[in-house]
Structures are given as C-alpha cells and as structure tokens.
N, C-alpha and C positions, 0 to 999 in steps of 0.2 A: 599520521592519523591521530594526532594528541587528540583527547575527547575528554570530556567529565565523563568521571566516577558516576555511573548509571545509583539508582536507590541501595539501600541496605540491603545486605544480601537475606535472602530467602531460600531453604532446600526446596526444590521441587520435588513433589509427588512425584515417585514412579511407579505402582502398582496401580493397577485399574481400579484393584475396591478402595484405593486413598483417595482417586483422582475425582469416581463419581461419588464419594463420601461428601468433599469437598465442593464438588456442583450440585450434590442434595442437599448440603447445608445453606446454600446461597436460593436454591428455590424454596428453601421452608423458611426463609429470614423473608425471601419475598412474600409468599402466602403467607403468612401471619401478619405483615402488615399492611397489605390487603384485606384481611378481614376484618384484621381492627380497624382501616379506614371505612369500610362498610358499616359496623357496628359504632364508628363515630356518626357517623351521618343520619343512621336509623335515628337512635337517638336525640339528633339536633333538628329532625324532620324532613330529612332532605333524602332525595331518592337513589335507594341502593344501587350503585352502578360502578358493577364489578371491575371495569375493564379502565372504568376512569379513577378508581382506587386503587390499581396496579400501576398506573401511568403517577410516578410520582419522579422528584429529586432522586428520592433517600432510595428507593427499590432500583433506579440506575446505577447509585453510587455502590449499590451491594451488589450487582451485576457485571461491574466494571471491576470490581474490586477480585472477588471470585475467578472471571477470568483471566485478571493478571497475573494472581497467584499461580494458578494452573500452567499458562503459558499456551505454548503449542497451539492446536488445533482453537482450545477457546480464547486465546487472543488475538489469532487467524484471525476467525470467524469476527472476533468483536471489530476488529480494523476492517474488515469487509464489508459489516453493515452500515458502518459509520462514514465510510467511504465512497459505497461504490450507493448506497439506498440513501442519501441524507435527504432525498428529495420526498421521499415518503416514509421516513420514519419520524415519531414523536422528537417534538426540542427537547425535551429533558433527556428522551434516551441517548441521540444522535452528541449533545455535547458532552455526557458524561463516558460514554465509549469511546469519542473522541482521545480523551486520555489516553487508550491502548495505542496511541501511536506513537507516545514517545516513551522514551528509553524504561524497557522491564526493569524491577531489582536482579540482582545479580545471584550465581548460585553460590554458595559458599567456600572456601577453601579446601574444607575437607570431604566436600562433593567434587568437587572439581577433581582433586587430586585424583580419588578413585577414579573418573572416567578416565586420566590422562595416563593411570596405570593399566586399563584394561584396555586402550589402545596401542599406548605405546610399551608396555613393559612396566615393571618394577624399575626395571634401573633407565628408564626414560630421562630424567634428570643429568645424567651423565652425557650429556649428548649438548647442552646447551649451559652456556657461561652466566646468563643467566633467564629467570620465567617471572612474569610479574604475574602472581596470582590474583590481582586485581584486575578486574576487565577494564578497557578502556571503553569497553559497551557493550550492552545484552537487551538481545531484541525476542521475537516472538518463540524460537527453537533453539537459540545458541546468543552465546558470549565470544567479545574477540580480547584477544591479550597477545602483548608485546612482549616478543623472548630474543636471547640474544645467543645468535650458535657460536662455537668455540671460535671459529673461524674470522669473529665479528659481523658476519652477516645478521641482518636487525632483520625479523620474521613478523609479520600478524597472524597469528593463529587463532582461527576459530574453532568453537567446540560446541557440539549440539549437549545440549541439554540433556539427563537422561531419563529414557523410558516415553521421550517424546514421539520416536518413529513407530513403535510398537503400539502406542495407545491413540494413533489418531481415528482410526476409524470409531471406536470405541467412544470417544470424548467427542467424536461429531454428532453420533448419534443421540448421546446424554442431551448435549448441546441444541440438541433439532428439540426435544422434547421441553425444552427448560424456556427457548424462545415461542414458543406456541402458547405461554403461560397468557393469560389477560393482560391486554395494555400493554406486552413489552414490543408486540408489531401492529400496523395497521389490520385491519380487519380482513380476510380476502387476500390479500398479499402472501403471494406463493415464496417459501422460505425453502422447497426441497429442491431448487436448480442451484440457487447460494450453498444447499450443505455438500451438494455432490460435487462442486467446483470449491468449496475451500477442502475438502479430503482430497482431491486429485490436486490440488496445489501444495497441500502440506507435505504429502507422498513426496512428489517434486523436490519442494523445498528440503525436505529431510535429506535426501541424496546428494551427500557433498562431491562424492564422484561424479555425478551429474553437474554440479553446477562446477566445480573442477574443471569438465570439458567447457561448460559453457564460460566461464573467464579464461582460458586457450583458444575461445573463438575469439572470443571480444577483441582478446589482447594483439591477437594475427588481424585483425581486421581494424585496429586503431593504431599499430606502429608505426605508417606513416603519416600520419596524423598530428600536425605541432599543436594541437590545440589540447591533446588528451593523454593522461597515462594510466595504462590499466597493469594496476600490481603481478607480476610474474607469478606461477602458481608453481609453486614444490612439491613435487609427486611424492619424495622418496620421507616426508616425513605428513603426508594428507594419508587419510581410512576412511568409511563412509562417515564417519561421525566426527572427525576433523578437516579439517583446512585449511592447508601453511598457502601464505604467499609472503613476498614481499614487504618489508611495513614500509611506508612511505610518507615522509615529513609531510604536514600540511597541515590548516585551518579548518574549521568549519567555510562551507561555501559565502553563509551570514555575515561574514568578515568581510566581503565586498561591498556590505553596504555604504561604508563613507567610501566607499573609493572612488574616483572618478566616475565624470557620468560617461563616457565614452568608453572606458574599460566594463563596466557592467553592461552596457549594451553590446558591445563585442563579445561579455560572455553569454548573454542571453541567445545572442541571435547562433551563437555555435552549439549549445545545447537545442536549441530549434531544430537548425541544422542536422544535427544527431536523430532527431526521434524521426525526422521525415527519412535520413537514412536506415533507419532502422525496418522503417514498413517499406519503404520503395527501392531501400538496395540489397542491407543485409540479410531480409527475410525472416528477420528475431529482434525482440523485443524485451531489454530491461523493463521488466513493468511496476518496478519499486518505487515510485516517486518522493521516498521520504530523502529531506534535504538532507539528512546525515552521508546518501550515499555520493555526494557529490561535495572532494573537497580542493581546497586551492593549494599547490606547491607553491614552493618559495620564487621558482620561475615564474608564477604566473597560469601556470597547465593546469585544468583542471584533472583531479584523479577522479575516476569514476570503482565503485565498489559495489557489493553485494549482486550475486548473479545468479540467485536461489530462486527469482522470480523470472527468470529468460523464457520466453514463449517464442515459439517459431509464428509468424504471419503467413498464413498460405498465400499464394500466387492471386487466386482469385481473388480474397480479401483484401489483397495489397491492390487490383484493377481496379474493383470495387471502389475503394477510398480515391483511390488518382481521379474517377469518374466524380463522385464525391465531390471533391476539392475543387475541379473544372469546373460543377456547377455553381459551387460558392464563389467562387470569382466573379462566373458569368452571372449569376445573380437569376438563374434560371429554375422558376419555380416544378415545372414540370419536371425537368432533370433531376431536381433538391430531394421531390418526394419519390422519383422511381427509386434512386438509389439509396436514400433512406430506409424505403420499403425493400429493397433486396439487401441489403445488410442486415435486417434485421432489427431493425432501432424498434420499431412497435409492431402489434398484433396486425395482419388486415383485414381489411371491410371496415374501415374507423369511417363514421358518417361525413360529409361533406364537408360541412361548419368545424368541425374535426382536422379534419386534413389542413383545410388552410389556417387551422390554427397552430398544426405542428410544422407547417413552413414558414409564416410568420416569426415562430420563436426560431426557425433552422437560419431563415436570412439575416435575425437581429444577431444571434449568436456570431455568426458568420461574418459580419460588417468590418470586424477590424483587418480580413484579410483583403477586405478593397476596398482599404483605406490609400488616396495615392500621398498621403502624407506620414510621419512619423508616428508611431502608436506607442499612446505615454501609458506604459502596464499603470507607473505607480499613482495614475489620476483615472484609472479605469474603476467602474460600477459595473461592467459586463455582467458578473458572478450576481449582482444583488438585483439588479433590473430582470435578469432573466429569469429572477425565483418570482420577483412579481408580477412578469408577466405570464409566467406557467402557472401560477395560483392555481387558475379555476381547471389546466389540466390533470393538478395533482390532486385534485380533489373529488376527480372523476376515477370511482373505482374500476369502472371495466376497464380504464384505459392504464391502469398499472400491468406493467410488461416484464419481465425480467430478458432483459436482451443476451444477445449472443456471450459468454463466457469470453470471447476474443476481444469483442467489443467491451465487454466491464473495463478488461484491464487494458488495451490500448486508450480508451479512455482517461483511464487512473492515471496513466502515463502522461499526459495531454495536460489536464487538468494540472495535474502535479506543477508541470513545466510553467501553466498560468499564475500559477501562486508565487513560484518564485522567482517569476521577471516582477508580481508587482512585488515582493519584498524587497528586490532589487531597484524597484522605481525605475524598470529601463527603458527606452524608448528604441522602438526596433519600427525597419521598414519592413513588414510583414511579404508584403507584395515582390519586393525582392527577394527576401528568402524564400518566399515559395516558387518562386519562375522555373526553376532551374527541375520540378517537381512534378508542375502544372502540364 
C-alpha cells in the first residue's frame, strides 16, 4: 500500500467550542465578503444580489478550506455534496469541494502519539520493531501508517482522528446552518435528508469495530476469488478508534494505465463483476469509490480497502435493480419508468412531457448496456452528453429530488466504477458481463 505523503500535517480540533470556532470563522470570512461584493456592486450600479455575491471562487475556496481542516463530519458532508448533488449544485462550489476528495493533511506526530497511548498504553511501542509515524494517507476520520511487529509481520494501521466520533453530531448541525448561507446551495434544494445520512454515515464510519466486521465479511467472501485480496484484519491489536490489518505490497490502481489494453479491460470488467456481486449476491456494498481504495499487487490481484463505508442492500432493493437492469436491456420504456418510480429515483405525479423526458435520459444513459459490441469507457461522453441533455431537468426546481440514501451511495459506487474504466481507457463487453445478472 506505498502511497504519497498526504499534505503537511495539521492538529485537528478536538473540542467542540474550537471545532464551531473554526466553522464560525469560515462563515464570517464568507459574509464579509458577501457584503463587500454587494457593496461593490451598489456602488458600480448594478443590483444588489445577495445570493449571487456569495456564489463566488474565493467564498468556495474558504469553504473547502474550513472543512478540510476540520475533517470528520464537514469533509464528510463536503465529499457528499460534491458528489452525490454535482447535478444541482453551483460550478464554483461543486469544483472547489471537489478537492475534499483527495488526500487530507495529516495529524501530527505528537498528536498521533497521544491517541496511540490512550489506545494502546504508554508502553505500546514495545510491541512493534518498528511505527512509521508518517501516514502513508489521511482521509476524512483517520490516517493509515505502516508498522512492523517484532515478529516481522508488516501491519497497516489505521487511526481515527481525534474527538472526531464525539463531535459529529455537533459539527453536522454547525455544518447544516453554514450551508443554508446565500449562494452556497440552490434555492429550494432540501439539504436536511444529506445532513441526517452524512451523521448516520460518519457514526458508521467512526466504528472501526464495525467496519472490522465488515473487512472479515469481505475477506470470507473474496478468498476464493483469484482476482482479489482483502487485507486480513488483527483483532488483538484493533479498539474502536484503531485498525490493524495486514499491510499489503502494491501500486496505486492508476499504474495500470500503460499497461496493456487487454489487462485493463480484464481488470475493469472484474471490478464490474464485483459491484453486481455486491447488490445481487453479497447483499453489502463498499460504497467508497475513491481510486485510492483499489490497488494492484505485484501478482496482478487487485487489493481492495477501506470498509468504513459497507452498506447492506436489502432484498427488495437488490429485485428492484435486477427488474431495473432487465428493463434497460430490454429497452422497455414502460418497465424503465415503473421501476424507477419504485426505487425511488424522483418525486411522483411528474407531468407527462416530464416522464418521457426522465426515460429518454434513463434509455440514453442505459445504451452502453446494449451495446452488442465492445464499449470503449476511454472514447465515452456518456457523463457529458447526459448533463446536456438533463439541462432543462436540472433547472426545473420542483423536479429536484433527493433520492433514497441506498440509492446515493449504490450510485457513488457505480459511478465511481465509470470513472475509472475511462481512466483506464478499457473496453469491456458490457452485455456479457451483465447476462449472468440479468
């Protein structure tokens, strides 16, 4: 798991009155210069308009900035809106949030230390040959770092961040009141289903015994599997707020790109593979799709990591998509919209001219699954055609929806996966991978 050295390190806030200190100071950098662009405008003649003088660069770039530092729940939240709403939130906000998805600064040495004494003891040190107090990455709640136990066995241990579990409710709620501000969301655009599902995620996420279980599922359920390895988890040195497993040689997944084109499409079409096993056999869902969690061994195998985001698929929601899937094959407009409309994708009673505009986009979207030829991800527009031709939906404010919580992140997952067959440039026969599904 070599990686770059995540940014310079940063203490994180761990008191509440530091934490909203530090998200009051990032909404009064915004209101001030909101009102000075308002008071530029007066001035120049032009008409005072609050919500389009908060819609700037610079009041993203102090929004993005704020919730990196914090961590936790607000760069949760910030990867969620950039994410799962890019379709309806402002370009300035959507690319400057963007940023929270790649690698946090790190916590510092003599932070870290303390959490790794009031886990494991004062004399924790005595137990491993050696501890690289440098992470090899720190993401929204924790850092991982490479240690090596007396024994030679080579560990990746993660470590939450601290004061993060204790202050998420707390930092959602600051956070709910910070994005209601003018201009940082669409108008109308309900933001309280987004706060209650990144708190009941970061809960989640925060439980390293929980996602603990959830990599002894993964790992029981891909042993026989030559295509995958999922690093072994070490109970006897994991607590809620750590997480030893295995450290495991490998690349970034990225490193496949000069590789052959026949190896990259073999490995696209088994991560495919994967996410349909995931809704229609395993009943649980990695819903991370950041490329960091997927890397290449020296054999070839890809490792799979991070299982902080595991969601179970109910039953019904996994018939649901099978029926789904069948109609996108079949190409069956009737079918497209029932089951769209029972999953939940939009509001109902959408007017007429409405409907067949959200199966139009359901079939375009849809088309590379029945395609009976080879589908080149890295000559694909799919992603950019389908924003221009949902324009005039996203600009219909009745029709913004915030869909099912299941549906955000089996989505993310999805999505995630389209990104990087085209980074990969692979070309995959979609219609056979799915048969076996369908």
């Amino acid at each position: 798991m070599s990686q770059d050295p995540p940014p310079s390190p940063r203490s994180v806030p761990q008191r509440a009155f530091a934490r909203n200190l530090r998200i009051g100071g990032v909404a009064g950098g915004i209101l001030g210069a909101t009102l000075g662009g308002v008071a530029s405008n007066l001035m120049r003649g032009r008409r005072a308009d609050l919500a389009q003088a908060a819609l700037t660069s610079a009041n993203a770039l102090r929004l993005a900035g704020g919730l990196g530092h914090l961590r936790g729940a607000a760069m949760k939240l910030g990867q969620m809106l950039s994410m799962e709403n890019g379709f309806a939130l402002p370009t300035e906000i959507t690319a400057i949030l963007g940023q929270l998805q790649a690698n946090a600064p790190a916590m510092p040495p003599k932070q870290l230390k303390a959490v790794l004494i009031s886990e494991w003891g004062a004399d924790w040190h005595k137990q491993f040959a050696r501890f690289d107090v440098h992470p090899l990455a720190a993401a929204s709640i924790g850092q991982v770092h490479r240690a090596r136990l007396r024994d030679g066995t080579d560990l990746a241990i993660k470590v939450q961040f601290p004061g993060v579990a204790e202050s998420i409710d707390s930092d959602i709620a600051t956070l709910g009141r910070l994005m209601r501000m003018p201009g940082v969301l669409p108008k109308g655009m309900q933001i309280a289903p987004l706060l209650t599902e990144a708190s009941a995620q970061l809960h989640q996420e925060a439980d390293y015994l929980r996602e603990a279980a959830a990599l002894a599922a993964y790992g029981a359920a891909m042993q026989n599997d030559p295509a995958f390895i999922v690093p072994q988890h070490h109970k006897d040195f994991s607590t809620p707020r750590i997480l030893a497993m295995d450290y495991v040689e490998s690349a970034p997944i990225e490193a496949l790109a000069d590789a052959a084109q026949d190896i990259r499409n073999t490995t696209v079409a088994q991560l495919i593979t994967l996410v349909l096993r995931e809704i229609f056999e395993l009943g649980y869902m990695q819903t991370d799709p950041n490329f960091a969690n997927y890397r290449l061994a020296p054999d070839g195998r890809l490792v799979l990591l991070d299982f902080g985001a595991t969601r179970d698929i109910a039953p019904d929601i996994a018939a649901q998509y099978r029926g789904l899937l069948r109609a996108f094959l079949a190409k069956d407009r009737v079918a497209i919209w029932e089951q769209m409309l029972a999953l939940g994708y939009f509001a109902p009673d959408q007017p007429e001219a409405r409907q067949a505009l959200i199966v139009d986009l359901a079939v375009q979207a849809s088309a590379p699954l029945r395609q009976a030829s080879l589908y080149d991800f890295g000559r694909a527009t799919l992603i950019e055609d389908l924003a221009i031709a949902g324009a005039e939906l996203g600009a219909a404010k009745d029709f913004w929806h915030v869909p099912p919580a299941d549906l955000l992140f089996m989505h993310r997952k999805i999505g995630g996966m389209f990104l990087l067959a085209q980074r990969l440039r692979a070309t995959v026969d979609l219609r056979a991978v799915l048969a076996p599904w369908a």
